[in-house]
BAMI-257836 format. One record per residue: residue number from 0; z, x, y of N, C-alpha, C, O in turn; residue in one letter. Coordinates in nm, 4 decimals. Example, Ala and Ser with C-alpha at 12.3 -4.5 7.8 and 13.67 -1.06 7.14 Angstrom:
# BAMI-257836
NODE	n	nZ	nX	nY	caZ	caX	caY	cZ	cX	cY	oZ	oX	oY	res
NODE	0	0.7800	1.3190	-0.5690	0.7800	1.2300	-0.4500	0.7800	1.3200	-0.3300	0.8465	1.4236	-0.3319	a
NODE	1	0.7080	1.2850	-0.2250	0.7140	1.3670	-0.1060	0.7870	1.2900	0.0030	0.8039	1.3409	0.1138	s
This chain:
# BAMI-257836
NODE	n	nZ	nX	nY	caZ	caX	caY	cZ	cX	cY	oZ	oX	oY	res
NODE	0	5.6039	-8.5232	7.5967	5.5421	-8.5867	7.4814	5.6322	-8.7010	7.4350	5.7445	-8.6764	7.3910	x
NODE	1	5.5963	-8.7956	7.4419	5.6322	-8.9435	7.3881	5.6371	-8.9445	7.2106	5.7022	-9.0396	7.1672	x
NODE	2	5.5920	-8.8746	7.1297	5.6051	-8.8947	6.9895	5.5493	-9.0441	6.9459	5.5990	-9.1156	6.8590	x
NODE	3	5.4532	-9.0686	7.0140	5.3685	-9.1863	6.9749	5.2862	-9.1506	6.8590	5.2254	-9.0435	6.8579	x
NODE	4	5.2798	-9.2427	6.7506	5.1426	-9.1830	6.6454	5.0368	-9.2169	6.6596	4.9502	-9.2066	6.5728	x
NODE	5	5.0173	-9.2733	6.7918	4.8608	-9.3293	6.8233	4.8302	-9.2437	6.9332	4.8632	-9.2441	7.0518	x
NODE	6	4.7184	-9.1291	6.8231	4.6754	-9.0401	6.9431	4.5065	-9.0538	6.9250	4.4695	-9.1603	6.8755	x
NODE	7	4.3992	-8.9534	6.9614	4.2829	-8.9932	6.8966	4.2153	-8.8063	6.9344	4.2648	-8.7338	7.0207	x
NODE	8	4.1312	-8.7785	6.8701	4.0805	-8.6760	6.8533	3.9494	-8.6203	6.9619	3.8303	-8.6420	6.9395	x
NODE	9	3.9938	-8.5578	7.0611	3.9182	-8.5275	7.1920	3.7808	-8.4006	7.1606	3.6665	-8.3925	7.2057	x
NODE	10	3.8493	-8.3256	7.0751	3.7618	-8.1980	6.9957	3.7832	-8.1153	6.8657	3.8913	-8.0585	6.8506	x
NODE	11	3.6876	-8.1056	6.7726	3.7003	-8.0661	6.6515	3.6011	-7.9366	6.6346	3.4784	-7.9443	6.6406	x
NODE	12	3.6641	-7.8352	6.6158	3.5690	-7.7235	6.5265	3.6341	-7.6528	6.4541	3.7571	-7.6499	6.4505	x
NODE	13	3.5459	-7.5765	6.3766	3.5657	-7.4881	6.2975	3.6647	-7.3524	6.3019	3.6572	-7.2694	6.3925	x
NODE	14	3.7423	-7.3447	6.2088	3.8593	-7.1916	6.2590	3.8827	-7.1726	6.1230	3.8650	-7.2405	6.0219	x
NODE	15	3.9459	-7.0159	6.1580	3.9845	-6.9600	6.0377	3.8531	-6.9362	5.9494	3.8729	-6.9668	5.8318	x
NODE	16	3.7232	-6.8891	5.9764	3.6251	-6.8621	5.8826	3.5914	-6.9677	5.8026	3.5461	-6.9361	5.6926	x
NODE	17	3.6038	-7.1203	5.8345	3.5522	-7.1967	5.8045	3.6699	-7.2925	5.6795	3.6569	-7.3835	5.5976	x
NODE	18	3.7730	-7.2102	5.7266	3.8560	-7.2591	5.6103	3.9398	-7.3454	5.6198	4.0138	-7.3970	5.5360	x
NODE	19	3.9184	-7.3696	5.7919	3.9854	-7.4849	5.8577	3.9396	-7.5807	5.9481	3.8325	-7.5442	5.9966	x
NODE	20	3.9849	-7.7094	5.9985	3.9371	-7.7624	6.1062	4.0194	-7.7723	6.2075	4.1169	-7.8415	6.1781	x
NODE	21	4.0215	-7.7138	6.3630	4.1098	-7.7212	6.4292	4.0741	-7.8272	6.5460	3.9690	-7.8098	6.6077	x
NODE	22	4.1630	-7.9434	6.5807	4.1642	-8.0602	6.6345	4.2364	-8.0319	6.7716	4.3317	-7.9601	6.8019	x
NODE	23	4.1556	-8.1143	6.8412	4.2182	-8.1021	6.9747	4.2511	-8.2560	6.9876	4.1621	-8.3362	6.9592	x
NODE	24	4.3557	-8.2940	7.0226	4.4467	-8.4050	7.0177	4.4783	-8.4931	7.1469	4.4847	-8.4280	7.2512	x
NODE	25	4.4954	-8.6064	7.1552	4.5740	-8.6482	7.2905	4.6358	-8.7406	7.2792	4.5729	-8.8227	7.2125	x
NODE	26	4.7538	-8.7852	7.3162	4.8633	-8.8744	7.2720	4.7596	-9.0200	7.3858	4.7029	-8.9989	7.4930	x
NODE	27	4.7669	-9.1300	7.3239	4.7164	-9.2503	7.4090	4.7750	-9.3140	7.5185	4.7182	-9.3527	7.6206	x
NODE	28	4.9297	-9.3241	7.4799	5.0305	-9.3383	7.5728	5.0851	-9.2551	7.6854	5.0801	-9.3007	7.7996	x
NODE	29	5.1404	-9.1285	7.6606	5.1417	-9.0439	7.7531	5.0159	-8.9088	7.8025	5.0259	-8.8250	7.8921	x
NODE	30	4.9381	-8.9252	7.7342	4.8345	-8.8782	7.7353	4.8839	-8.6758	7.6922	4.8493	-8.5638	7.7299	x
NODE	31	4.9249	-8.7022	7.6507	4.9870	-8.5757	7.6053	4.8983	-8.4532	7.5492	4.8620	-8.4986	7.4407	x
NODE	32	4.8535	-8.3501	7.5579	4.7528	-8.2773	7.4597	4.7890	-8.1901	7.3642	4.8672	-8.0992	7.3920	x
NODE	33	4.7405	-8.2041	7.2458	4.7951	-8.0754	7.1458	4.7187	-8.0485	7.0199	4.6361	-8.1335	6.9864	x
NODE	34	4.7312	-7.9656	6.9620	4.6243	-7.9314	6.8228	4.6985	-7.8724	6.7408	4.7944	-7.7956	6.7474	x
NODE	35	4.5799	-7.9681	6.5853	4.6290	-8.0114	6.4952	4.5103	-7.9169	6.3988	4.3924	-7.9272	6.4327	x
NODE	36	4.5460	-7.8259	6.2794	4.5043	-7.7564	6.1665	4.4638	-7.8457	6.0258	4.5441	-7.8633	5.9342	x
NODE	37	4.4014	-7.8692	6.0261	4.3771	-7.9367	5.8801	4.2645	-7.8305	5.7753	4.1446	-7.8068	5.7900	x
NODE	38	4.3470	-7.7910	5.6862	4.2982	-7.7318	5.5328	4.3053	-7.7828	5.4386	4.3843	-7.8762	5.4251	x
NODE	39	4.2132	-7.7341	5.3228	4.2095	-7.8138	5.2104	4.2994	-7.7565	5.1369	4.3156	-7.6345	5.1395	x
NODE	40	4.3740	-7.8423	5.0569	4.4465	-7.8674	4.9814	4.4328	-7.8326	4.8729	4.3970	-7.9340	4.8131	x
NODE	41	4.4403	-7.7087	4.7673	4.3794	-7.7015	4.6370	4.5096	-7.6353	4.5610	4.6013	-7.5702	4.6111	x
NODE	42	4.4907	-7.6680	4.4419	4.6205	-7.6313	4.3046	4.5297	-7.5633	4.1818	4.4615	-7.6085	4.0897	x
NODE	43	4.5680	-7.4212	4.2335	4.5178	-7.3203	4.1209	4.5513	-7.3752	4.0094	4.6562	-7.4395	4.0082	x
NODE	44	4.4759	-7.3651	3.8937	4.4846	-7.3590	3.7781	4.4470	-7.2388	3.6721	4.3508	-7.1621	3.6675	x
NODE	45	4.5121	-7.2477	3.6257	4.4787	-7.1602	3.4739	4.4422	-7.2179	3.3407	4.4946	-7.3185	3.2930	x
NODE	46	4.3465	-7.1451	3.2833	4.2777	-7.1996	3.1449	4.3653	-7.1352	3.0707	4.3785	-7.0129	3.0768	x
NODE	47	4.4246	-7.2011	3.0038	4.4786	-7.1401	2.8738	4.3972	-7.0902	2.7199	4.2829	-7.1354	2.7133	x
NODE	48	4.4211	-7.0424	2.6516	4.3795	-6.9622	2.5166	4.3154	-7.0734	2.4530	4.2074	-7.0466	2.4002	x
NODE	49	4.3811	-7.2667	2.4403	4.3463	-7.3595	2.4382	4.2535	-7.4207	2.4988	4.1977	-7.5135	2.4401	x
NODE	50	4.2211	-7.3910	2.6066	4.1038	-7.4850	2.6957	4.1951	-7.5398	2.8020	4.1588	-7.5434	2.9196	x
NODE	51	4.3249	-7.5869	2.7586	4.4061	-7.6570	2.8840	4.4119	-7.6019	2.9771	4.4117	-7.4788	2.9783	x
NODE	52	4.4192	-7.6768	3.0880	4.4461	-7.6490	3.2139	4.5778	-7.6456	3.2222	4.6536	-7.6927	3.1374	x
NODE	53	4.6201	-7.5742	3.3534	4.7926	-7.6329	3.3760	4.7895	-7.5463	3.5228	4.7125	-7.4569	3.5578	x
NODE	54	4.8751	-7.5928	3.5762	4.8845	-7.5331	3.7323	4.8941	-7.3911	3.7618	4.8955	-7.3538	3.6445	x
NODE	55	4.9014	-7.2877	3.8260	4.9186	-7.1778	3.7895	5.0981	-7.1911	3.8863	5.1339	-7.2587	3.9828	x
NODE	56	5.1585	-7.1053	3.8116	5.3017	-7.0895	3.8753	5.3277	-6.9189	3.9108	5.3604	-6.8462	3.8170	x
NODE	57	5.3146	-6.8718	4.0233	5.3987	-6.7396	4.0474	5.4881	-6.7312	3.9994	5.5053	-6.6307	3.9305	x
NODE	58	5.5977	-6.8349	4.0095	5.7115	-6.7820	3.9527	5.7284	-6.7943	3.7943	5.8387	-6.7887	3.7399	x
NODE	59	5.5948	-6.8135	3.7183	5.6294	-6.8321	3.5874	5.5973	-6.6574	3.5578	5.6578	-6.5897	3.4747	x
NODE	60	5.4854	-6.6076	3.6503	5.4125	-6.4985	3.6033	5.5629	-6.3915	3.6332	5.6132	-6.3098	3.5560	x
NODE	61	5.6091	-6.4332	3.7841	5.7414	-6.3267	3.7659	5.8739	-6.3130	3.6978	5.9624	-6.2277	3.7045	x
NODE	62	5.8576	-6.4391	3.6210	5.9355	-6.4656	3.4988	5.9625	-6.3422	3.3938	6.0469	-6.2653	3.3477	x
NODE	63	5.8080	-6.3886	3.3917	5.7341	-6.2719	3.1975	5.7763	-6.1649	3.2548	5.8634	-6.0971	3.2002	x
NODE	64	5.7126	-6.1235	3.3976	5.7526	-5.9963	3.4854	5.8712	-5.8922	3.4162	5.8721	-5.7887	3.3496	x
NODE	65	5.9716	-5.9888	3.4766	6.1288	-5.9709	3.4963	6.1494	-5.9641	3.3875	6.2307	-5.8766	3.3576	x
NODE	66	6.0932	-6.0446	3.2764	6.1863	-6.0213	3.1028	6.1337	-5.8371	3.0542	6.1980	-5.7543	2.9897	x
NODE	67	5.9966	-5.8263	3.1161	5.9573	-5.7070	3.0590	5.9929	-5.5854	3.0886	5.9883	-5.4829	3.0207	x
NODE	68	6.0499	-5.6152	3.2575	6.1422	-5.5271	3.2564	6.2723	-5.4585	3.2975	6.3184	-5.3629	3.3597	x
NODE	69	6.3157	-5.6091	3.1952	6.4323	-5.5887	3.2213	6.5355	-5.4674	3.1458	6.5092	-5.4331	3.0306	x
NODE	70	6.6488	-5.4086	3.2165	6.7273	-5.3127	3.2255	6.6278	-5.1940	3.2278	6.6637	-5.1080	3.1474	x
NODE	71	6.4994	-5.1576	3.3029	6.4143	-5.1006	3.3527	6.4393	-5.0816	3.4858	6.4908	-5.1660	3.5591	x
NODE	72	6.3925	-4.9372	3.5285	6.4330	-4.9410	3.6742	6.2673	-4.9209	3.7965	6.2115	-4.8276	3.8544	x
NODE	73	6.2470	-5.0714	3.7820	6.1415	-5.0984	3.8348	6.1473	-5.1963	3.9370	6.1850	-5.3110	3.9127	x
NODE	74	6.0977	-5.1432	4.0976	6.1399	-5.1849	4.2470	6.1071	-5.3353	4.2472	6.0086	-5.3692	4.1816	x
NODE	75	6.1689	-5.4188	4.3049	6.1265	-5.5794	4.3277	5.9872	-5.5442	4.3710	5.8851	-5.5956	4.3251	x
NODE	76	5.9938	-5.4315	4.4837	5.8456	-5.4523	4.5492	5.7086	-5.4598	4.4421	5.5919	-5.4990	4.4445	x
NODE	77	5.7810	-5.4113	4.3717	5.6163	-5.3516	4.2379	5.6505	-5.4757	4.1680	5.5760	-5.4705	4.0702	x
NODE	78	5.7302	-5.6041	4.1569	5.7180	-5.6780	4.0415	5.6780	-5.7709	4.1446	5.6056	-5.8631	4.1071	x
NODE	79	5.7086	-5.7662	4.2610	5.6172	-5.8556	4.3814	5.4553	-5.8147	4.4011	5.3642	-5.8927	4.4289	x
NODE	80	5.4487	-5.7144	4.3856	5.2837	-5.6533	4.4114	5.2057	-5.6983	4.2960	5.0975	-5.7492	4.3251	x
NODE	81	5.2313	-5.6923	4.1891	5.1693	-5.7269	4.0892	5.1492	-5.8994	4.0972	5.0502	-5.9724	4.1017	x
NODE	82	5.2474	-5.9149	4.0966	5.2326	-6.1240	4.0875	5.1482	-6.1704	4.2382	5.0804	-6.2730	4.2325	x
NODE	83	5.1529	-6.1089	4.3441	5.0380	-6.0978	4.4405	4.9120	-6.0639	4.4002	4.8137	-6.1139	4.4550	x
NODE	84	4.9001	-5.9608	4.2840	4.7908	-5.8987	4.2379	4.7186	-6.0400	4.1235	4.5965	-6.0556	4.1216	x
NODE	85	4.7864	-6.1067	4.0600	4.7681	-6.2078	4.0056	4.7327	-6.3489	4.1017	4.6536	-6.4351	4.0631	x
NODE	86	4.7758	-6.3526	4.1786	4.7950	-6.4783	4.2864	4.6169	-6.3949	4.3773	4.5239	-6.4712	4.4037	x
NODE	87	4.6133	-6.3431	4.3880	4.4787	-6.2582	4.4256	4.3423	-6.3070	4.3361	4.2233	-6.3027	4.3672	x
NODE	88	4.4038	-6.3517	4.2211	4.2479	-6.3819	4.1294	4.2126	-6.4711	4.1942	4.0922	-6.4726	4.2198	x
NODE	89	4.2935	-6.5769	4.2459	4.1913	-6.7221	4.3077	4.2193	-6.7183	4.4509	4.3203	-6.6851	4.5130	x
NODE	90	4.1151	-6.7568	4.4846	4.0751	-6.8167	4.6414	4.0159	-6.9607	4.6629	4.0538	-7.0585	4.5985	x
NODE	91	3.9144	-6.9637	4.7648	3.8866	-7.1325	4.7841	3.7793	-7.1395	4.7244	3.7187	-7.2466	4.7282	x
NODE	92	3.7207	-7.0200	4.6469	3.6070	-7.0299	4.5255	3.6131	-7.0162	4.4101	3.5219	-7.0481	4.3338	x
NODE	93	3.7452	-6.9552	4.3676	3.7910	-6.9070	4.2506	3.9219	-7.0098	4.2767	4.0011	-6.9915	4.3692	x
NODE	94	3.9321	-7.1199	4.1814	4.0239	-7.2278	4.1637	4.0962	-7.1750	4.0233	4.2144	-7.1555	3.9951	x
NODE	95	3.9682	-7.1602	3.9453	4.0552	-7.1459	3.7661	4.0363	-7.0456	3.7213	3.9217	-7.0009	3.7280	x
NODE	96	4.1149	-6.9877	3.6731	4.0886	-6.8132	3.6366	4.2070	-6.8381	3.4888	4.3125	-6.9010	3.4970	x
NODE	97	4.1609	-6.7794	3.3781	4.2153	-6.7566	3.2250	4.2641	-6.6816	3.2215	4.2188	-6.5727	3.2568	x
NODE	98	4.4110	-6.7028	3.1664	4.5190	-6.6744	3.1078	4.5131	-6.5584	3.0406	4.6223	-6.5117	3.0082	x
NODE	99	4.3851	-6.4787	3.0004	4.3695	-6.3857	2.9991	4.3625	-6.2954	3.0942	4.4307	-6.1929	3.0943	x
NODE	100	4.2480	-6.3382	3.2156	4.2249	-6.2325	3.3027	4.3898	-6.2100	3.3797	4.4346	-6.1061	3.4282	x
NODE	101	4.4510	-6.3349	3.3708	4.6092	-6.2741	3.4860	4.7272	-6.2052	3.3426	4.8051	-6.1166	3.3777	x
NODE	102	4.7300	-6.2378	3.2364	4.7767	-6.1675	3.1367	4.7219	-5.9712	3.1673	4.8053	-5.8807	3.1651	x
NODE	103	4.6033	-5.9527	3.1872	4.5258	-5.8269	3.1883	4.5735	-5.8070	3.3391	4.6693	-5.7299	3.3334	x
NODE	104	4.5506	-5.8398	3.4610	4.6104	-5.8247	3.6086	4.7238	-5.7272	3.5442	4.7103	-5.6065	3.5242	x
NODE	105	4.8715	-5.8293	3.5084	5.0188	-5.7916	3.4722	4.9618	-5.6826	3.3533	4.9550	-5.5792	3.4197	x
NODE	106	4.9343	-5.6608	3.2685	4.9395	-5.5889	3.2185	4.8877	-5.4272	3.2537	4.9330	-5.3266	3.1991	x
NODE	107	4.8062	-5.4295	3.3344	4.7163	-5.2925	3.4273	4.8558	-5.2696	3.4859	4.9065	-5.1602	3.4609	x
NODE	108	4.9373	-5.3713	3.5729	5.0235	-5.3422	3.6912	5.1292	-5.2740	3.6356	5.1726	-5.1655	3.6743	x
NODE	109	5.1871	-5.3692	3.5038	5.2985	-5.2650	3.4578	5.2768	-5.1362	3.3483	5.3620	-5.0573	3.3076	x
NODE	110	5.1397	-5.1431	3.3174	5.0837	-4.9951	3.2714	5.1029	-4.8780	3.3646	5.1331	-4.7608	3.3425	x
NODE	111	5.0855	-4.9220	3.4377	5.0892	-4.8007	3.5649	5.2667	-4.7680	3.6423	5.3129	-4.6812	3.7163	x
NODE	112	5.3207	-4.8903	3.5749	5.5090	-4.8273	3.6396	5.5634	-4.8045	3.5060	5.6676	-4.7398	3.5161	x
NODE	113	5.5386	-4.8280	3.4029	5.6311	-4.8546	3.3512	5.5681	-4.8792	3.1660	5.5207	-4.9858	3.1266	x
NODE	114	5.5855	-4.7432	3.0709	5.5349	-4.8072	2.9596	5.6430	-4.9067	2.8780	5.5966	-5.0099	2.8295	x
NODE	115	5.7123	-4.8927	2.8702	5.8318	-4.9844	2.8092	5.8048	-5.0955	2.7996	5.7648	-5.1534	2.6986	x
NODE	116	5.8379	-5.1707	2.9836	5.8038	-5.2574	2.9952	5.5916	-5.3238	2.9543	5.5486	-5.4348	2.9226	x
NODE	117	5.5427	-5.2326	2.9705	5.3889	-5.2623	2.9071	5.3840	-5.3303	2.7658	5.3454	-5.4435	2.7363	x
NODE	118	5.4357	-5.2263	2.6836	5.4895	-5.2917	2.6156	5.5436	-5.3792	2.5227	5.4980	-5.4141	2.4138	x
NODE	119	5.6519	-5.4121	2.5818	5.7287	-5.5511	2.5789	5.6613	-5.6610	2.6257	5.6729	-5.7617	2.5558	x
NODE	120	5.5641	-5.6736	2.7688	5.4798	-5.7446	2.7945	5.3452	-5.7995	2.7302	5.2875	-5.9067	2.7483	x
NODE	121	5.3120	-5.6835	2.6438	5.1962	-5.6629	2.5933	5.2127	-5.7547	2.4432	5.1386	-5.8340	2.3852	x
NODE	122	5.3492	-5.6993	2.4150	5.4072	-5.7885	2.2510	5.4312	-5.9457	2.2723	5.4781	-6.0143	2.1815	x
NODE	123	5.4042	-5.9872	2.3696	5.4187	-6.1391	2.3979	5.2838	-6.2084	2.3991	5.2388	-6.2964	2.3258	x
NODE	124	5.2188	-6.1282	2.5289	5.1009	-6.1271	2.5499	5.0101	-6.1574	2.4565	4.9657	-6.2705	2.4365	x
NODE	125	4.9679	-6.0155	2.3720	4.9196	-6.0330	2.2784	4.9346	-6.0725	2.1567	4.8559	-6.0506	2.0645	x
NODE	126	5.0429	-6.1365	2.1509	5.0845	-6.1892	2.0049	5.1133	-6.1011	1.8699	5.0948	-6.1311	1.7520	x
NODE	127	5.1631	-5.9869	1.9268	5.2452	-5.8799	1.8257	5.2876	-5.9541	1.7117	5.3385	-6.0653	1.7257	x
NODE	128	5.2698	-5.8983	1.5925	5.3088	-5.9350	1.4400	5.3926	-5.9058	1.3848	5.4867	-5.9636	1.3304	x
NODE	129	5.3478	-5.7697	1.4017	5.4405	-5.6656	1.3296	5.4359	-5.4912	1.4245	5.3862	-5.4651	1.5340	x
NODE	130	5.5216	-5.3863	1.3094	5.5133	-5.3082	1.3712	5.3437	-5.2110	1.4413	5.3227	-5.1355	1.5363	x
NODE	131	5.2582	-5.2698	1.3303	5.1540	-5.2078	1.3123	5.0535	-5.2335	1.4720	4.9558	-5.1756	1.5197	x
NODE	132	5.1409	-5.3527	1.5169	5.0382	-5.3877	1.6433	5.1067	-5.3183	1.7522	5.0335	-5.3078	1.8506	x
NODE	133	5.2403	-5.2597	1.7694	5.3165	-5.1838	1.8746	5.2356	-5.0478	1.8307	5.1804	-4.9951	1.9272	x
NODE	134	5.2171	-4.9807	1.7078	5.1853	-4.8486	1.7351	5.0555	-4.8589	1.7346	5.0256	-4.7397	1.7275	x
NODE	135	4.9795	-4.9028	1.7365	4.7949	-4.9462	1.8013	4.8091	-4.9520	1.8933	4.7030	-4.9105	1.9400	x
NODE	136	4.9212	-4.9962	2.0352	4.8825	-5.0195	2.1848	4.9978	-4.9076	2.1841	5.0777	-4.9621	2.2603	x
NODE	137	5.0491	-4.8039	2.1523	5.1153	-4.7146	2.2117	4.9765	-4.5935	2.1867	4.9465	-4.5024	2.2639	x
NODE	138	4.9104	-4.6283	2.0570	4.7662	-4.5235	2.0393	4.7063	-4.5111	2.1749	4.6927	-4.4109	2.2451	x
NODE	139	4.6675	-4.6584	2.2001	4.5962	-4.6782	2.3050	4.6549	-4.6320	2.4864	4.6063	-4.5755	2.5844	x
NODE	140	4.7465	-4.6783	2.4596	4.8574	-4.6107	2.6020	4.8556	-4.4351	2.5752	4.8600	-4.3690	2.6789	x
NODE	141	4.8512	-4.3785	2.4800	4.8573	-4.1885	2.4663	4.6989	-4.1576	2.5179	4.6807	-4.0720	2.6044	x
NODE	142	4.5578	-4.2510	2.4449	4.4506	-4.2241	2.4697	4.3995	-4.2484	2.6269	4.2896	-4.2102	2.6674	x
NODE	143	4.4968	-4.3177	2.7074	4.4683	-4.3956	2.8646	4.5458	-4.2666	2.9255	4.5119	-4.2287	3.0376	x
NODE	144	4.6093	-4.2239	2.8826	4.7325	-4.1047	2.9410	4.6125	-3.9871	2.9986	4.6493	-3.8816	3.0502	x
């Protein structure tokens, strides 16, 4: 292969369940053959409580994760499963998904390891006031028990 950028496109179809186009290639100069993947390009977003949009970030969600539970003894794998479990709301049909529904994702995930951290997650989340809103979601965590 010569590494020429003048090649031209010999065959194109469909791969990956339609989620890709796979190119069959040939260099012009050395006549070289090879194939080329082209997918679309898309940047999840999240609706915020506001209406705004903003990109969605894994690592913001394993951020909140990690603060909730922290000095908790809860496996990377489960604070990885969950932010997968969040990264799971969108696909190539589901682009924008609210800040609620992945707030509720994390919150199911660490209901189920961990009430502490629930929580602590939950008091951010939901915009805790006072004490009166921790012992309403610990009601609710005894009545889920």
């Amino acid at each position: 292969m010569c590494r020429s950028v003048d090649t031209r496109v010999i065959d194109s179809r469909s791969a990956e369940d339609g989620r890709a186009i796979r190119r069959r290639r040939q260099c012009s100069e050395c006549g070289h053959r090879f194939t080329t993947y082209e997918r679309a390009a898309y940047q999840p977003l999240v609706r915020k409580r506001d209406g705004q949009l903003e990109p969605f970030l894994a690592d913001k969600v394993r951020t909140g994760i990690e603060q909730a539970i922290a000095d908790r003894e809860v496996p990377t794998e489960t604070v990885e499963a969950i932010v997968m479990r969040a990264e799971s709301l969108f696909d190539s049909e589901t682009q924008i998904v609210s800040a609620g529904e992945i707030g509720d994702t994390v919150l199911s995930g660490l209901r189920a390891v961990d009430e502490v951290a629930y929580l602590r997650f939950a008091s951010v989340y939901k915009e805790f006031t006072g004490a009166d809103d921790f012992e309403r979601e610990m009601a609710a965590l005894e009545e889920g028990s």
